[in-house]
C-alpha positions as CSV (number, residue, x, y, z in Angstrom):
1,X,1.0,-19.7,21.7
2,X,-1.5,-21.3,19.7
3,X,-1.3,-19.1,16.4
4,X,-3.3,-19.4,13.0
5,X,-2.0,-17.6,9.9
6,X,-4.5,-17.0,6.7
7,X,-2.6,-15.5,3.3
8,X,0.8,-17.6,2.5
9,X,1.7,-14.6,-0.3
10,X,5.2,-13.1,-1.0
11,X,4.7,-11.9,3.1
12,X,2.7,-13.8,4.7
13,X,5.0,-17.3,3.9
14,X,7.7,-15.9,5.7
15,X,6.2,-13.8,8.6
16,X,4.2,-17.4,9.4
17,X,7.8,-19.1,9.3
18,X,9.0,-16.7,11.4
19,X,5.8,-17.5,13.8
20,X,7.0,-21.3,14.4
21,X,10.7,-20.7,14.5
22,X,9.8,-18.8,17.5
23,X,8.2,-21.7,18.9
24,X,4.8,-20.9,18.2
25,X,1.8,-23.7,17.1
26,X,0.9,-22.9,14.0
27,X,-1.8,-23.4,11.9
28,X,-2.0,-22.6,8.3
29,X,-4.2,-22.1,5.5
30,X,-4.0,-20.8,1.9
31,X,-6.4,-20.5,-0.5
32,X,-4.1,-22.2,-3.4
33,X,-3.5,-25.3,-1.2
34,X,-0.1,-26.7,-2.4
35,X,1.5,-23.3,-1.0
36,X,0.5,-24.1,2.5
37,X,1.7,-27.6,1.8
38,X,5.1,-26.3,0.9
39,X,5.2,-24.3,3.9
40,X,4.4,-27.2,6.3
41,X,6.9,-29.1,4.7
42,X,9.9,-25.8,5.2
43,X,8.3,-25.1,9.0
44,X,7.1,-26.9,12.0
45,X,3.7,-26.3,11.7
46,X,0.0,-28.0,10.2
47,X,-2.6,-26.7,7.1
48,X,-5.8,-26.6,7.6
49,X,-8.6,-26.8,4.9
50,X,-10.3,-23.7,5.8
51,X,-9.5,-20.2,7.6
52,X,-12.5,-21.5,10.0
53,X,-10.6,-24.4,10.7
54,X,-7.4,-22.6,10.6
55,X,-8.7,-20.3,13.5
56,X,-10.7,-22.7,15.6
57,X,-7.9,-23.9,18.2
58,X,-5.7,-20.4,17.5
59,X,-5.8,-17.7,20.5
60,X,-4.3,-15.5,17.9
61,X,-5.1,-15.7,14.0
62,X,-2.8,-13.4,11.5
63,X,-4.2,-12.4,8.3
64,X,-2.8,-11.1,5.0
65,X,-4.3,-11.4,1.5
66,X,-5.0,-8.9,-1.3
67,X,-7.5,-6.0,-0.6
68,X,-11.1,-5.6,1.0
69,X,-12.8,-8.1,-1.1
70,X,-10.0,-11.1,0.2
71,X,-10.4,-9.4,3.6
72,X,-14.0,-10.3,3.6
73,X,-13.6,-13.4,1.9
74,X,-11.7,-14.5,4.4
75,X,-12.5,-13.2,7.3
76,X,-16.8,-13.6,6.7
77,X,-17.1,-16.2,4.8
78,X,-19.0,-19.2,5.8
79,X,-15.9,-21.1,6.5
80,X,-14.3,-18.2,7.4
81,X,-11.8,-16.4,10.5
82,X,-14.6,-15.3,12.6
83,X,-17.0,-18.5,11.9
84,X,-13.9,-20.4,13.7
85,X,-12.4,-18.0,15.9
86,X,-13.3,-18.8,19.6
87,X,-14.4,-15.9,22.1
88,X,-11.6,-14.3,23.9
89,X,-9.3,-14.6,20.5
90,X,-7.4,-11.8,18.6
91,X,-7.5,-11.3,14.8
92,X,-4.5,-9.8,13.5
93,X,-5.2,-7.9,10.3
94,X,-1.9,-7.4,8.5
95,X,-3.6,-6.5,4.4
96,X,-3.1,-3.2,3.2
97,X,-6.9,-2.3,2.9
98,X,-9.4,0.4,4.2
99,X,-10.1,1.9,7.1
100,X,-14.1,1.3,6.7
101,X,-13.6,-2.6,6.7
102,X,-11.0,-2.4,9.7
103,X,-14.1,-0.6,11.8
104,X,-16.7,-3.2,10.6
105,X,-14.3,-6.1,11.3
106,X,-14.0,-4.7,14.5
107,X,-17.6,-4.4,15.0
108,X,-18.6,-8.2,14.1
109,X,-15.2,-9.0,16.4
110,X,-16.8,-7.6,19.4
111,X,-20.3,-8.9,18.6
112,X,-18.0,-12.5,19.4
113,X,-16.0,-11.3,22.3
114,X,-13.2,-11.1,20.1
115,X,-10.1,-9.2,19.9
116,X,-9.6,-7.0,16.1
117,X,-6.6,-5.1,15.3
118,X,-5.9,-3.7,11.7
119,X,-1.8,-3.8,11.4
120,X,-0.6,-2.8,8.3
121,X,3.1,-3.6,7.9
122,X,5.8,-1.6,5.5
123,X,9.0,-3.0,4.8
124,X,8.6,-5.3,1.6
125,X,9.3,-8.7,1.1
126,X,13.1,-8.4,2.4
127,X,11.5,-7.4,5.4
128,X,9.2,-10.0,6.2
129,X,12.1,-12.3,5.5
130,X,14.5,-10.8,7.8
131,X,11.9,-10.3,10.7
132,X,12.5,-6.7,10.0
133,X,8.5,-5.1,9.4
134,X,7.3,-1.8,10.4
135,X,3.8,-2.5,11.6
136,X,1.0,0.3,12.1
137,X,-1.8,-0.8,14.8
138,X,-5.6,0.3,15.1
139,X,-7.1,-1.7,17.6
140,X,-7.9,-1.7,21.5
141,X,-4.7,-1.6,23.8
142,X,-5.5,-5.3,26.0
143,X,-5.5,-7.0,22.6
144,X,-2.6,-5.1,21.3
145,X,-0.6,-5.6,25.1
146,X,-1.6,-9.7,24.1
147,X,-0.8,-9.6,20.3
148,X,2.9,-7.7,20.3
149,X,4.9,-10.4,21.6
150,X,4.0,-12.1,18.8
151,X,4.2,-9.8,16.4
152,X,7.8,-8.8,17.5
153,X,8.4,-12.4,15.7
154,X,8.8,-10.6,12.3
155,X,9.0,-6.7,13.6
156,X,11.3,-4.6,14.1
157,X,8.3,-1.9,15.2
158,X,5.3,-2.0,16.3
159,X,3.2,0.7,17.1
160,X,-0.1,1.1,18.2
161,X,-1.4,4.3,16.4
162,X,-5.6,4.6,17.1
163,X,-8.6,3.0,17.5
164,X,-9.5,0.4,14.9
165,X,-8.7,1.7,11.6
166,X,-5.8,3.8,12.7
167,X,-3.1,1.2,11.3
168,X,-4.9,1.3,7.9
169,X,-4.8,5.4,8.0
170,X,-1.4,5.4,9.2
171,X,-0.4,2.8,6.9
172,X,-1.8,5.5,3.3
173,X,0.4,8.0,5.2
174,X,3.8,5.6,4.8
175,X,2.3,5.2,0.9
176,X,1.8,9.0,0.5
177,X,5.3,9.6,1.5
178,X,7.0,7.0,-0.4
179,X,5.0,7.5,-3.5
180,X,6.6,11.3,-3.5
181,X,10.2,10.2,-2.5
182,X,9.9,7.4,-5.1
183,X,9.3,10.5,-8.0
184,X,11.7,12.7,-6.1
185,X,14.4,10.0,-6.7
186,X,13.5,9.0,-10.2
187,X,13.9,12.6,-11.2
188,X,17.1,13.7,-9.5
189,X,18.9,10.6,-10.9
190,X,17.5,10.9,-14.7
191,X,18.5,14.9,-14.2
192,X,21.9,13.3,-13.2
193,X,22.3,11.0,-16.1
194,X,21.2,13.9,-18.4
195,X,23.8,16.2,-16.9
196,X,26.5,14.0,-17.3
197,X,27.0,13.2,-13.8
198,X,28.4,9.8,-12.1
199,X,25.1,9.1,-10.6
200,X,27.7,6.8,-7.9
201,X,29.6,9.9,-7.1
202,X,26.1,11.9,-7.0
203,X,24.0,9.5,-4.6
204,X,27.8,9.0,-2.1
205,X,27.8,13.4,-1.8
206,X,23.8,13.5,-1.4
207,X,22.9,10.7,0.7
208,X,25.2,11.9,3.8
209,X,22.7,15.5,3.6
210,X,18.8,16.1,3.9
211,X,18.2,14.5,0.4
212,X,19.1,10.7,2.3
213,X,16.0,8.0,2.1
214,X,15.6,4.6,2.4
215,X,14.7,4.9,-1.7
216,X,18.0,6.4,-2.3
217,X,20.0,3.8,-0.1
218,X,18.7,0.9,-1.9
219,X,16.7,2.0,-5.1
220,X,19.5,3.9,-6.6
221,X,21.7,2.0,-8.7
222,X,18.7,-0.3,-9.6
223,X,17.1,2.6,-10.9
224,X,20.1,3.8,-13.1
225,X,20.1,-0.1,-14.2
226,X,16.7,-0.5,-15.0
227,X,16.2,-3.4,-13.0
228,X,12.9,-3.3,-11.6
229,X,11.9,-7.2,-11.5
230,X,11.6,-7.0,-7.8
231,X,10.6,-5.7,-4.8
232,X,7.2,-3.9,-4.0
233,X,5.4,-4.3,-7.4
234,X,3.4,-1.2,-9.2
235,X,0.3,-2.9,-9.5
236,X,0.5,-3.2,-5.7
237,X,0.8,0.6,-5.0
238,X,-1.5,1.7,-7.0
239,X,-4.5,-0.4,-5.0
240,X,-2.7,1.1,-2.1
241,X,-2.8,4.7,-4.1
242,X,-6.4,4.6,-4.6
243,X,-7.2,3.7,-0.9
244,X,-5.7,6.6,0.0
245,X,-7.1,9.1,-2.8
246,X,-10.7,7.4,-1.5
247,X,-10.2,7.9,2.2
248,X,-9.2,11.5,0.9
249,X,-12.6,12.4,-0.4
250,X,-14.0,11.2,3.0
251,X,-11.5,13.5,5.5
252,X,-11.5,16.4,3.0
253,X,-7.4,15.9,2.8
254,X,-5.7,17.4,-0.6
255,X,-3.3,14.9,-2.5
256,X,-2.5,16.2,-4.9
257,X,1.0,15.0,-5.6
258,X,-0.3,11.2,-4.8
259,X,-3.1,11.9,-7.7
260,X,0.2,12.8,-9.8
261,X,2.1,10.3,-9.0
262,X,-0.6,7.5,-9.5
263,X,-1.5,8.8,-12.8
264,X,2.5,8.0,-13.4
265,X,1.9,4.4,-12.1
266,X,-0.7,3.9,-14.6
267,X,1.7,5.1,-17.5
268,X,4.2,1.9,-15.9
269,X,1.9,-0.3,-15.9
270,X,0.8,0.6,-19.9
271,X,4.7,0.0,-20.2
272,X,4.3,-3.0,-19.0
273,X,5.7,-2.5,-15.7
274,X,2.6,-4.3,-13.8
275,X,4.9,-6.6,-11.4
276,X,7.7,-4.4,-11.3
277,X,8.8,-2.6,-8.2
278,X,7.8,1.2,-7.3
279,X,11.2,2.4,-8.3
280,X,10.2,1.8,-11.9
281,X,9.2,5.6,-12.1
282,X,12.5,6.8,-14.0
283,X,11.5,4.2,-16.9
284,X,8.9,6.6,-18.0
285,X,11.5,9.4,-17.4
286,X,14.1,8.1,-20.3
């Protein structure tokens, strides 16, 4: 198909390359300009000088920048997705942003005749490298039915959860649950160290029981190292946090272990910790 893909970031570079090694025609644009020039020159593919122009010959355009505010940019702007995007297209949300701009997206997309869905993905950047994203879908079910082939490019699941804004809901439930596994982790394993224990021989017995997580299969021994410049930064998870604890104040929903745990981010981040990955908890722990 004739694909566009806006947001060449630590995800969307390599979910785009995974667009034309499928065969796909795709169109690129970034807003730092030497990025998508780089890309073009790694992948069969073409930049274009704005998302507008990006999305004017694309029957499906993919987009993934920052937060609302980049959504908007992008996706509203003069020169932007839905100034280029012809009727009978899709836009493919992929940011991590709120369900209130995944409804009004929706809204101006049908005002064009235009396909919206808001999918979210988990599975960091060693996902989108490997083709290996979980992706959450909110969205209409003919422009979902049109939009998964192509999403299966980088995904290993894709799931369509709700109407528009039911990727970006499911998506603060993924956060929720990681942000309490991630603490659960950084506990156990500094109550380890503190113990005495071989946190090796600890995490070999416990992960074959109810205590196994993704987090403990492949955060463990970076945590007990204190590596942390990697992976799925802090900054990151807290914009994620707060969309959550916001979305919370609309649906009534109680988080309080999110609040807790976000309030521990913040004490990272005055460590420092800014770009490091989530799994930077146990540094405030020792």
């Amino acid at each position: 198909m004739r694909v566009a893909f806006t947001g060449l970031g630590v995800m969307g570079y390599p979910m785009a390359g995974h667009l034309a090694k499928s065969g796909h025609d795709v169109s690129v644009f970034n807003r730092t300009a030497t990025v998508a020039e780089a890309w073009c020159k790694e992948f069969p593919g073409t930049a274009a000088p704005t998302p507008a122009a990006a999305a004017a010959n694309a029957e499906i355009v993919f987009c993934c920048v920052g937060n609302d505010d980049d959504v908007r940019e992008v996706m509203l702007g003069d020169n932007g997705i839905m100034a280029g995007i012809a009727a009978s297209g899709i836009v493919v949300d992929h940011t991590t942003a709120s369900a209130s701009i995944a409804r009004e997206l929706a809204e101006v997309a049908a005002s064009k005749s235009v396909g919206f869905l808001d999918a979210p993905v988990s599975g960091g950047q060693a996902g989108a490298e490997n083709g290996q994203l979980t992706v959450m879908v909110g969205g209409d079910t003919d422009s979902f039915e049109r939009a998964r082939p192509v999403i299966d490019s980088y995904a290993k699941a894709v799931t369509l959860i709700g109407a528009a804004g039911a990727g970006q809901l499911a998506k603060m439930v993924n956060q929720i649950c990681i942000a309490g596994v991630v603490q659960g982790l950084a506990e156990g394993l500094n109550f380890a160290q503190r113990a005495g224990l071989d946190p090796a021989v600890v995490i070999e017995s416990i992960s074959k029981g109810a205590a196994q997580s993704w987090q403990m299969e492949n955060r463990w021994q970076t945590m007990v190292n204190d590596e942390f410049e990697f992976g799925f930064a802090v900054d990151w998870m807290r914009k994620d946090l707060a969309i959550a604890l916001d979305e919370a104040i609309e649906n009534g929903a109680r988080l309080e272990l999110v609040e807790l745990v976000d309030r521990f981010y913040a004490e990272v981040q005055a460590m420092g910790g800014h770009r490091w990955d989530t799994s930077s908890l146990i540094a405030r722990l020792r």
